[in-house]
Each structure stands twice: as structure tokens, then as C-alpha cells.
Phi, psi and omega in degrees: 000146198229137218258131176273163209264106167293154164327163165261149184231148191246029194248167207279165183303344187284335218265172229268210170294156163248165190298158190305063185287121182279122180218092218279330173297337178223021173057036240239137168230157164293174176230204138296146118303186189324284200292334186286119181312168183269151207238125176282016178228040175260008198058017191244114180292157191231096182209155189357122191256162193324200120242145145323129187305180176180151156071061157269128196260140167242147190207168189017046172289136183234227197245348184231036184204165167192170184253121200254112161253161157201168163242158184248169151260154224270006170300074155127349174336323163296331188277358203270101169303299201234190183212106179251117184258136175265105203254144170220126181292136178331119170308132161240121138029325191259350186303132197310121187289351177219052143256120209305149198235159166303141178287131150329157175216122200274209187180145170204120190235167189267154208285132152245178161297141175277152316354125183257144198270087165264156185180141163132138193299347174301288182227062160211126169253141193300136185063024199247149139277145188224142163239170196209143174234182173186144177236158162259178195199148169214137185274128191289183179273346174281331193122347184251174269193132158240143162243128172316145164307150157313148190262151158331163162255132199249161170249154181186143181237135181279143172303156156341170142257125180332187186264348193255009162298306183269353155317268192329340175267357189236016160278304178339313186285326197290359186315284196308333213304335183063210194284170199247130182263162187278167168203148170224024160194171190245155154209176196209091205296151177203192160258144185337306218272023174259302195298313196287313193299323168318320215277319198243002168242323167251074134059023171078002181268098179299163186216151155353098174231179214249115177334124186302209167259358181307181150083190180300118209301318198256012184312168167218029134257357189270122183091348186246304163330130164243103175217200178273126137302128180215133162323140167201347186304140178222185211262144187306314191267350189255300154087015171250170187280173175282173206251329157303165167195166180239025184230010182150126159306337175259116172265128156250146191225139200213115160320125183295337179286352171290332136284324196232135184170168197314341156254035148222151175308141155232146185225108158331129185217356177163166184202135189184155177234184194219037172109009203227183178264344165273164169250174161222142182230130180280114160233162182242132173226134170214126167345120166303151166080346188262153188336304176276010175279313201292307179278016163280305223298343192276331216225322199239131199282174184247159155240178187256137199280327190292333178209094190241182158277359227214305185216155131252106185227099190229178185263107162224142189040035143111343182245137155288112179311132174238129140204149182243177190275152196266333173268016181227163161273126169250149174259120196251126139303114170223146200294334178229156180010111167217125183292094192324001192275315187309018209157136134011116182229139184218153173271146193281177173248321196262179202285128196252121176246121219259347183278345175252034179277148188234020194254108141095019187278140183264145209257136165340062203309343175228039176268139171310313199285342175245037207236128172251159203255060134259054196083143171271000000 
């Protein structure tokens, strides 16, 4: 059963009801808080009391629903009509103390067999903490409500977003990606002393790090993934990369089939803007069979490399072919080593613009064109 969204209330978590909203389509009222008496002129009856919920269980969570058990004691257990929860996102600790925060949000569903299903994308967001309390309740015949003392606060965090989440973000892209330009090499800007340090600590091997928080709150590469960021964009007029960057004065540059080619996977990983009027699209190329092929493969939609919206590698007379979309940044990952001997590092000429950087960027929670309505 899936539980409507109570009003919002501005009163502090401590404080006592506020009066009592009747709203008979969703059945929907204010509540106490957790911690707060019941007010005796709150219209919440005071009568044999309830049982408390108790031992609550989260069970099937996904990124915007989860599933709620407890056991009660069978005392008065026939009178309970509704069940009311309290979800709230986790404080964090580290948070400006006088910026606004989320409201609480209370919920009131009618008693079902348990498991009870909650859901909607309206106030559960992907990758989030939550704490969730419950009370039980039963409705008079005036309209007002005796309720059971609070249940423990229980903790819990929603999940990624799925592969068929991200489908919807990579129908979303495929709108935009526009025409496809040819390329013929990846490259990956960085600073000397990122180069000097490959040279004298891995073995001349860039190596593998584990993906920032950029991009879409509900991605389930971002903190998990481990790869290279690498480059493909080139210049419309030119078919070559921009001579800017916003990562470094130093470029390394590698012929794309050393990278992309009939044994390695491509994968759709994300799609998102930062306030601006372009987009970006995250893709993953991983060795077949190799570690990070295996956890895409758990997570990620895959594409076909000959024929996508997005990256391309197909065979024509005998050579291999490139080409990337022309309305998008594309970010490209690639999953395993790659050694500089395999390529080239040269210093850039144009300018590192530092405004087009992307680490650790938050993704635009209210552009229509890259936003899917399970949460940001």
C-alpha cells in the first residue's frame, strides 16, 4: 500500500501538535512529534492505550520505496484503523545549524497486513539516510485519532539508482546527444607533477581510483566505481581535442582503439548538467570479463559499441572507425591501467579553465532535460 505524504509542519521536533488537520481525501493529519506530548487540545483522544510498534524491520529498499514490519502486542490490536510514520532525513552532524533543513514528514496509511510498502519519489530520495519511527492509531467516529505511544527510531539508507532508473536517464540523453563527430584519440589532462608522480611510484601505470560524488545523487558509480577519467570530445572545426582544460597543463593522449575496441564492454553510467546549459554523459569502458566489467554489468545499462547515441567503434576497410556525439561532454571511465608508454604527454597551449571542472559537482536537481522523478 503506498502511504500519502502528510502535510508539512514548521513546528521544532520537540514541540507539542499543532491543531489537528482534517483532510478526509488522504486522510491525512498533523501529528506529535516523536518526542512531544500529545496536546490536550489537539483532538487526538486519550483513551485505552494502543500497542506500541516495536523489533521494526526495513526490508526491500530501493532508491525512492521500502518495506516497513514490526510486531505489536495483540492488546487492543482489533482497534488499530491506521498507522502513522515518521520519516525523516538523517541530520548530518556537520551541517550549518541554522540552514534550512527538511521538514519532517509525517505519513498516515490505513492499517494493512504487514508489510507495508512506502513509496514516492516526492519525499524519498536516492542514497539518502533516513530515520523512521511509528505509531499506531485508531479513528473515532468525530474524526479524531487515539494514538499509541512512538516506536524506536530505526535508521536506514535507499539504494542507488537501478538499471531500469537509468535506462530513463539514458532515454533522457539520448534525446540531446545530437550528431555524431569522428575522434581518433582519448586523452586526459592532468598536472606535471600528477605525471611525474606515475613515472616514479606505479611503474609508468596510471591506476584506477574510485569515482567522485559528481553527477546524479543516485548514481551507483559514484564512491564505488574504480577507473581512469578519460576524455573524447574534439573541436567541431578542427576534429581534434580543445587545447583548454580545466585539469591540468599537462595532456596525455592515447589512440582510441588502445583503449575502446570489440574486447572491451561500454556502458551507460549517467547523465547530468551543473547549473549550465550543456550536459554530460558518463560512460564506462571496461575490459571483457574484467573486474570492472563484472560490476557494470550488475549495474549498468550496456551499449552496443557499433551502435549507440553516444561513443562508437565499428570497422570500416579493415580500420577501425570513432566517433562521439556532438551536444554532449562525454565523460569517459575506463576500468583498468593504462600505461603512458601507451601514448603520448604533452603540454597544452590554451588555458585551464577551472570553471568547467567537474569533481565532486552537484547535479542540477531542477533541469527538466536530465532529472528522472525518483529523487535527485
Amino acid at each position: 500500500m503506498e502511504a500519502p505524504r502528510l502535510p508539512h509542519t514548521m513546528s521544532s521536533p520537540t514541540s507539542p501538535c499543532e491543531e489537528v488537520i482534517k483532510n478526509l481525501s488522504l486522510e491525512a493529519i498533523q501529528l506529535c512529534d516523536r518526542d512531544g506530548n500529545k496536546s490536550q487540545d489537539s483532538g487526538i483522544a486519550e483513551m485505552e492505550e494502543l500497542p506500541v510498534p516495536h523489533n521494526i524491520r526495513i526490508s526491500n529498499i530501493t532508491c525512492d520505496s521500502f518495506k516497513i514490519s514490526w510486531d505489536m502486542d495483540s492488546k487492543s490490536k482489533d482497534r488499530i484503523t491506521h498507522y502513522f510514520i515518521d520519516l525523516n532525513k538523517k541530520e548530518n552532524k556537520n551541517s550549518n545549524k541554522f540552514k534550512h533543513k527538511d521538514v519532517p514528514t509525517k505519513l498516515v496509511a490505513k492499517a494493512v497486513p504487514l508489510p507495508m510498502t512506502v513509496r514516492g519519489h516526492w519525499f524519498l530520495s536516492p542514497r539518502t539516510e533516513y530515520t523512521v519511527a511509528v505509531q499506531t492509531a485508531s479513528k473515532q467516529v468525530d474524526g479524531d485519532y487515539v494514538v499509541s505511544e512512538w516506536s524506536e527510531i530505526i535508521e536506514f539508507c535507499t539504494a542507488d539508482y537501478s538499471k531500469v532508473h537509468l535506462t530513463q536517464l539514458l532515454e533522457k540523453a539520448e534525446v540531446i546527444a545530437g550528431r555524431m563527430l569522428k575522434l581518433s584519440v582519448f586523452y586526459r589532462n592532468q598536472h606535471k607533477e600528477y605525471f611525474d608522480y606515475i613515472r616514479e611510484h606505479h611503474g609508468n601505470a596510471m591506476q584506477p581510483s574510485v569515482k567522485d560524488n559528481s553527477g546524479s545523487h543516485g548514481s551507483p558509480i559514484s564512491g564505488k566505481l574504480e577507473g581512469i577519467f578519460f576524455s573524447c570530445n574534439t573541436e567541431f572545426n578542427t576534429g581534434k581535442p580543445p587545447q583548454d582544460s580545466p585539469y591540468g597543463r599537462y595532456r596525455y593522449e592515447i589512440a582510441a582503439e588502445k583503449l575502446f575496441n570489440p574486447n572491451t564492454n561500454l556502458y551507460f553510467g549517467d547523465f547530468y548538467c551543473m547549473y549550465t546549459a550543456y550536459h554530460y554523459v558518463i560512460l564506462v569502458i571496461a575490459p571483457v570479463g574484467s573486474p570492472g566489467d563484472e560490476f557494470c554489468k550488475q549495474r549498468l545499462p550496456q551499449l552496443n559499441i557499433k551502435d549507440n547515441k553516444f561513443l562508437t567503434c565499428d570497422e570500416e576497410d579493415g580500420v577501425m572507425v570513432y566517433h562521439h556525439a556532438q551536444d554532449v561532454i562525454l565523460e569517459v571511465i575506463y576500468t583498468d591501467p593504462v600505461d603512458l608508454s601507451l601514448g603520448t604527454v604533452a603540454e597544452i597551449t590554451g588555458h585551464q579553465l577551472m570553471s568547467l571542472s567537474t569533481a565532486n559537482a552537484k547535479k542540477d536537481p531542477s533541469c527538466k532535460t536530465c532529472n528522472i522523478s525518483v529523487g535527485r
